[in-house]
C-alpha positions, 0 to 999 in steps of 0.5 A: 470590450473584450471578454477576459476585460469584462468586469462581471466576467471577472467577478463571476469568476473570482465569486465561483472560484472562491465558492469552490475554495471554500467548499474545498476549505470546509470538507478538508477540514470536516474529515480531518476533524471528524479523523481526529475525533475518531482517532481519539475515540480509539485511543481512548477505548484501545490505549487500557488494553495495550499491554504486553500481554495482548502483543505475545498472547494469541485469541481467545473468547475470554477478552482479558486473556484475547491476544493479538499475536497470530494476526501480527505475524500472519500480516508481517509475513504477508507484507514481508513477502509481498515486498519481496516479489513485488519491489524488484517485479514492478521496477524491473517492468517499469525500467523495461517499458521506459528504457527498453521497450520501443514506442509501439501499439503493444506498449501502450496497450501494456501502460493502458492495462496496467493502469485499469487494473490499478482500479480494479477493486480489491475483491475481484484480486481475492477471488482471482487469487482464490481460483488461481493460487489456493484451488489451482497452485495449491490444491486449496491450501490457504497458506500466507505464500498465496496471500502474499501472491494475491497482494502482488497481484493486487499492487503491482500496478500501482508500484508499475506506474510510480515507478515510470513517473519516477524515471520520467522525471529523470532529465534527459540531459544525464542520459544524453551526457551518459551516453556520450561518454561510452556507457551501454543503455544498461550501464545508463539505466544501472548507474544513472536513471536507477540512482536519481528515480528510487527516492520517488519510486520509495514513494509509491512503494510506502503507499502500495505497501500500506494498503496491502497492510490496511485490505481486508477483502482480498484476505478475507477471501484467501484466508477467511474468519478462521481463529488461529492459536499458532504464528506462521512458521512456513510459507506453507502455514494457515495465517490470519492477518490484522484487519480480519482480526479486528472485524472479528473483535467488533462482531463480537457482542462483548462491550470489551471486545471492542476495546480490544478491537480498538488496541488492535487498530492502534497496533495495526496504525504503529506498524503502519507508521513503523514500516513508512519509516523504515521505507521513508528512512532508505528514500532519504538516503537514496535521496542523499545518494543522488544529491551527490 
C-alpha cells in the first residue's frame, strides 16, 4: 500500500494537525483574554484621571496637579520628524534596489544587511545614537532631532523591506505594457509602480510608526528620566517622550500615581489609534487611486 493511502499515516497526521491547531486556538485566545482584562484594568484606574487638565497641565510631584503635556508634544515632535526623514529615505532606497540596482553580490549584500538590522534589538539603536548623534553631532545635547534621528535609525529597515514587498507585488505586465508605450524606467517607477505599491507600503509605514511611538529603550538612553515643565519649541529643545513618562509614573510609591500612569497609556494607545487612522485614511485613497 502506498504510504500517503496508509490509513494510520493519515490519522497520525490529522490527530498532530488537530493538536497544533488547538494549541494554536487555546494561546490565541489566552492573550487576547489576558489583553482584554488588561485593558479593562487601565481603563478602570486611568479613565477618573483623564481630564482636561492632566493633557494642558505639565509633571508635577503633586498627582492631582501631574500633567502630561511636555511628553505628549516631546513624542508628536519625535514622531513628526521621524517620519519626515524616514518615509521618503526608505522608498526612495527600496525603489532603488527593486528598479534600478542591478542583480549582483553587492546588492544582496545590501537586501541581507537591511534585513539583519531589522532584529537588532532597540537598545543597541539608542547607544549608537547616543555615541554618534548626541556626543559626535551634537556636542551632548539630547535634543528631539537626535531622537528623531536615533528612531530613523531604528525603522528604517522595517519600512526598506515593506517597501520592496510592495513593488514586488506590482505585476510585471503594467511595467512590460508601460514600456512599450515609450516611457523611460523613471517615468515606469513614477507613474506606474509608485501608484499600485503605496497602499501596501502605508502599511508598513503604520507599523514602523507605532513602534517608534510605543520604544522606550532607545529614548531612555537619547533622552533619560529627566522631568521636563517646558514643550519642545525647536529641534535644538531638551524632550521627553510618553513612554518614559509612564515608567516614571509607575516608579512612584504614590497609589494614584499609577492611575495616573494608566491615563497616560490610555493617551499613548488614543494617539496610537489617531495616528494608524490618519495613515489608514491616505492608504485608502491611494488605494482608490490605484483601483482607477
Amino acid at each position: 500500500m502506498l504510504p500517503y493511502l496508509n490509513p494510520s499515516k493519515f490519522s497520525y497526521r490529522k490527530i498532530r494537525d488537530g493538536f497544533f491547531y488547538g494549541v494554536f486556538v487555546f494561546s490565541t485566545l489566552i492573550g487576547v483574554i489576558g489583553l482584554l482584562l488588561l485593558l479593562v484594568d487601565v481603563f478602570i484606574d486611568g479613565f477618573p484621571w483623564l481630564t482636561m487638565g492632566f493633557i494642558t497641565n505639565y509633571g508635577s510631584r503633586f498627582p492631582e496637579q501631574s500633567g502630561i503635556l511636555a511628553p505628549l508634544m516631546g513624542t508628536l515632535w519625535v514622531v513628526g520628524l521621524t517620519a519626515l526623514m524616514v518615509i521618503p529615505i526608505g522608498i526612495g532606497t527600496a525603489i532603488y534596489l527593486e528598479e534600478f540596482a542591478g542583480k549582483n553580490r553587492l546588492t544582496n549584500l545590501i537586501n541581507l544587511n537591511v534585513s539583519n538590522l531589522a532584529g537588532v534589538p532597540s537598545v543597541i539603536y539608542g547607544l549608537l545614537g547616543l555615541t554618534i548623534f548626541v556626543q559626535l553631532l551634537f556636542q551632548g545635547q539630547r535634543a528631539v532631532i537626535a531622537g528623531s534621528l536615533t528612531m530613523t535609525l531604528l525603522i528604517l529597515p522595517i519600512i526598506v523591506i515593506a517597501s520592496q514587498e510592495a513593488i514586488r507585488a506590482v505585476p510585471s505586465g503594467y511595467r512590460d505594457a508601460a514600456f512599450a508605450m515609450g516611457a523611460t524606467r523613471w517615468q515606469v517607477v513614477k507613474t506606474v509602480v509608485l501608484p499600485l505599491a503605496i497602499p501596501s507600503m502605508m502599511s508598513g509605514i503604520i507599523l514602523a510608526l507605532s513602534r517608534a511611538i510605543g520604544e522606550s529603550a532607545p529614548m531612555l538612553v537619547i533622552s533619560g528620566l529627566i522631568f521636563i515643565t517646558f514643550v519642545p519649541a525647536t529641534p535644538m529643545d531638551r524632550f521627553t517622550v510618553l513612554p518614559l513618562q509612564i515608567y516614571t509614573w509607575a516608579a512612584q510609591p504614590q497609589h494614584e500615581f499609577r492611575g495616573i500612569a494608566a491615563a497616560g497609556i490610555i493617551l499613548l494607545l488614543l494617539t496610537l489609534i489617531f495616528m494608524n487612522s490618519i495613515a489608514i485614511y491616505i492608504r485608502n485613497r491611494t488605494q482608490k487611486r490605484s483601483d482607477q
